[in-house]
ZAKEPA-216830 format. One record per residue (C-alpha): x, y, z; residue number from 0; residue in three letters. Coordinates in steps of 0.1 Angstrom, whole numbers, padded with zeros to 4 digits. Layout:
+-------+-------+-------+-----+-----+
:    px :    py :    pz :   n : res :
+-------+-------+-------+-----+-----+
:     X :     Y :     Z : NUM : ala :
...
+-------+-------+-------+-----+-----+
//
This chain:
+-------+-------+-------+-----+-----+
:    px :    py :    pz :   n : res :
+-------+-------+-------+-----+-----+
: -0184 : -0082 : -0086 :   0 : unk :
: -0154 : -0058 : -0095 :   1 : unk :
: -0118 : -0066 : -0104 :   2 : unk :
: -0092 : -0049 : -0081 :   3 : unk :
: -0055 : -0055 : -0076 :   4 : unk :
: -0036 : -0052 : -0042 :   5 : unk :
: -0003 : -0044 : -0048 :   6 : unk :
:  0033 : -0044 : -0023 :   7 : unk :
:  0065 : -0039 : -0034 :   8 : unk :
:  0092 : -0046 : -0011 :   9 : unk :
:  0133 : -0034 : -0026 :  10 : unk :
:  0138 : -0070 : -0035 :  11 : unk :
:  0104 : -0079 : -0043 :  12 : unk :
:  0068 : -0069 : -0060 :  13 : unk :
:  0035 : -0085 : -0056 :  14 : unk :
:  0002 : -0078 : -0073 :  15 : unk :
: -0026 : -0098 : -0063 :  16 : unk :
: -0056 : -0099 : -0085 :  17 : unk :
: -0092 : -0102 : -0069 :  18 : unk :
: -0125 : -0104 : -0078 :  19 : unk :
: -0147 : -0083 : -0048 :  20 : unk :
: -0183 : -0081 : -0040 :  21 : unk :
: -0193 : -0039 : -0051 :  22 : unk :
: -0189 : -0021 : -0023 :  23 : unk :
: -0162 : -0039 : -0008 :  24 : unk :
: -0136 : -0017 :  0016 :  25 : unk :
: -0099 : -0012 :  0008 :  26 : unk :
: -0094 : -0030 :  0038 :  27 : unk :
: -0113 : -0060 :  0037 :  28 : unk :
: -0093 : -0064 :  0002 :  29 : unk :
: -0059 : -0062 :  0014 :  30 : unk :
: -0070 : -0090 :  0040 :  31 : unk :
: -0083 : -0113 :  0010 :  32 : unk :
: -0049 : -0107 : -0013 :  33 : unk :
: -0031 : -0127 :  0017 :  34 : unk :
: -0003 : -0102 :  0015 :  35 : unk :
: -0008 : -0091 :  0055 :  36 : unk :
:  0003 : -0133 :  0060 :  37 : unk :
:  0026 : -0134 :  0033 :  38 : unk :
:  0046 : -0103 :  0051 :  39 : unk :
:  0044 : -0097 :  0084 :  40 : unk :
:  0057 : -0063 :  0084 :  41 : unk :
:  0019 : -0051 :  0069 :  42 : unk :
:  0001 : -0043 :  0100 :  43 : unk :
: -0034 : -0028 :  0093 :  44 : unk :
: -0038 : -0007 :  0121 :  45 : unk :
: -0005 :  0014 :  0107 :  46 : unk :
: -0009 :  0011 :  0070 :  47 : unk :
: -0008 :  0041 :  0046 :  48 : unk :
: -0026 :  0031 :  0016 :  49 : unk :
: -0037 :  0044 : -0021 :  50 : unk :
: -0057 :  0038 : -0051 :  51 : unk :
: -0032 :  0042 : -0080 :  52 : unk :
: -0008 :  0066 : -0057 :  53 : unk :
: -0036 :  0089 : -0044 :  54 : unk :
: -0040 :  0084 : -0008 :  55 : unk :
: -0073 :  0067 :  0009 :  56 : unk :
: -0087 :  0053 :  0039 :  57 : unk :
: -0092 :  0015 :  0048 :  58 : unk :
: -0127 :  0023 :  0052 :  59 : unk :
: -0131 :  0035 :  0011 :  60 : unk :
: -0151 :  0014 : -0010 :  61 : unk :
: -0131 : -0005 : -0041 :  62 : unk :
: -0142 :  0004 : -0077 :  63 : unk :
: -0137 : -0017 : -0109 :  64 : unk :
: -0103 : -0016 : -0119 :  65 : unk :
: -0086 : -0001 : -0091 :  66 : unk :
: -0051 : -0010 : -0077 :  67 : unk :
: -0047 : -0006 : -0042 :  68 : unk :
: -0009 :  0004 : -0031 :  69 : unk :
:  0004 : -0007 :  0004 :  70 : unk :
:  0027 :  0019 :  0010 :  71 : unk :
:  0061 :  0010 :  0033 :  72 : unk :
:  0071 :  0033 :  0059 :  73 : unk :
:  0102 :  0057 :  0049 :  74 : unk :
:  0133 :  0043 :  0059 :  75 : unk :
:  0149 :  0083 :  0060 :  76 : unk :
:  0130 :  0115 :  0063 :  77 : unk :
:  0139 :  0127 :  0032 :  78 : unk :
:  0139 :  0164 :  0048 :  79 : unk :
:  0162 :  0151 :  0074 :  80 : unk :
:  0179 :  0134 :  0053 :  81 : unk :
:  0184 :  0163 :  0025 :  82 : unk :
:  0195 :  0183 :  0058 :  83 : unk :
:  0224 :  0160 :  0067 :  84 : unk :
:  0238 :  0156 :  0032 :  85 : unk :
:  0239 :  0199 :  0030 :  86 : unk :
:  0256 :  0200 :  0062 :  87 : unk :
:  0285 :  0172 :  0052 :  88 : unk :
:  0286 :  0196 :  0020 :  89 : unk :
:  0277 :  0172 : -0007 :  90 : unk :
+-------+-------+-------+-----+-----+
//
């Protein structure tokens, strides 16, 4: 067995989920066990961009002891675009 955490933070709101995970378990298959997909329906697997502490990874990766798996939320603002449009109001 190996101790991960599943982690979402939301503007209003964190969560960190503490498992204990057969070895060899995917990133995916311990999101689905933390609940959190239930808990908030905006995590849809299919379109999730994910990391072990902020490096990217694939569902499909195997956990290790100790790691924290990030669900990362879409941007809200291309932060190029958005960079673009403060330089052209001239601030």
């Amino acid at each position: 067995m190996v101790n991960v955490e599943v982690a979402y933070a939301k503007p209003e709101e964190q969560v960190i989920v503490v498992l204990q995970m057969q070895e060899g378990t995917t990133v995916e298959a311990a999101i689905k066990a933390s609940g959190l997909p239930e808990r908030f329906p905006e995590i849809v697997l299919s379109e999730l961009n994910v990391g072990i502490f902020g490096v990217a990874c694939k569902l499909d990766q195997p956990v290790r002891e100790g790691d924290r798996i990030e669900i990362y939320r879409p941007l809200v603002h291309d932060p190029k675009e958005a960079r673009r449009q403060r330089a052209l109001k001239g601030g």
